[in-house]
N, C-alpha and C positions, 0 to 999 in steps of 0.2 A: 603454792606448790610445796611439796612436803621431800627433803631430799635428806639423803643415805648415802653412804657409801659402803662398798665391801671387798675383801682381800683377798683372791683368791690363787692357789695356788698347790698343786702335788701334793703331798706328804705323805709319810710313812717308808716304810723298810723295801727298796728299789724290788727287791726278790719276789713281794707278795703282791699276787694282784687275782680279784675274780674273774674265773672264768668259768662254764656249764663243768656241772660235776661229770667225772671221763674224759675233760678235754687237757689238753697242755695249752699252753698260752703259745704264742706264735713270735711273742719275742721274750728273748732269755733275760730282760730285766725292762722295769718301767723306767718308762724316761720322763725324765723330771722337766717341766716346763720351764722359764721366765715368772714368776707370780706380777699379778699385776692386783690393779683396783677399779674398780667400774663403782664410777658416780653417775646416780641416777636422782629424777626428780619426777614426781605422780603429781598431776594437777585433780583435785578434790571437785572441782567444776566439770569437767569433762571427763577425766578420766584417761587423758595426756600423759604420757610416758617418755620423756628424754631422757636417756644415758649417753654417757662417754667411759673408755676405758682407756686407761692413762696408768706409766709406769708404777707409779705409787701415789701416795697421800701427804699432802706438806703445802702448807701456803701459794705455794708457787702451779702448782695441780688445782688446787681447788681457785683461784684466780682464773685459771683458763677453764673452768668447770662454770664458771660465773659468765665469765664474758660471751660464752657457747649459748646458756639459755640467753642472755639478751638479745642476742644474734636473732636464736631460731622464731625468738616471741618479739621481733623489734614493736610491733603493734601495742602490746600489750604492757599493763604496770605488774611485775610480778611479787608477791609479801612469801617469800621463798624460806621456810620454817624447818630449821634442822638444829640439832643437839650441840654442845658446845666444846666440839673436840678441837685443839689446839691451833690445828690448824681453818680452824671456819670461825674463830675469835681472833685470830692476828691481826696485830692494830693495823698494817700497811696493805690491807684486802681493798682493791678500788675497787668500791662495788657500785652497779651500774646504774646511769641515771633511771633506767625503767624497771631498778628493783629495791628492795626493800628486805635487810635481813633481819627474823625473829629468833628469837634462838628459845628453846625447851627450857625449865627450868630444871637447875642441875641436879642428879642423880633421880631422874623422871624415866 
């Protein structure tokens, strides 16, 4: 499985937002969400798609992002191949008996 993560979240100037040319918007300012991060994993074999969306990104998130796929795939050995952001290299990651982390080499 090949996994990402991403950070999504509002931005820009509360005032401006699109809407059809001739209309007025319906609320007098954009509201700003919570931002969050959705980890996801694509399985190369099938074509399998797990995600979770979880407050943010940090050892502790991606932990419970680990223990989720073992969960969903308990049958299965997973070689689960993602980039080497700070948090998917922390040496205190217990990563699961039925997985296997590779990591990209860096600036790839």
């Amino acid at each position: 499985m090949f996994q990402h993560e991403g950070r999504f979240c509002l931005l820009g100037t509360p005032r401006q937002c699109w809407v059809p040319r001739g209309s007025r918007p319906i609320v007098g300012a954009r509201l700003n969400a919570r931002p969050c991060t959705a980890f996801a994993a694509v399985s190369t074999h099938d074509g399998v798609i797990d995600s979770l969306v979880l407050p943010w990104a940090n050892a502790e998130t991606m932990q419970v992002f680990l223990a989720e796929m073992a969960r969903r795939h308990a049958v299965d050995f997973i070689m689960m191949v993602m980039d080497q952001a700070g948090w998917h290299i922390a040496g205190h990651l217990d990563v699961p008996q039925n997985m296997r982390l590779e990591f990209l080499p860096a600036l790839s």
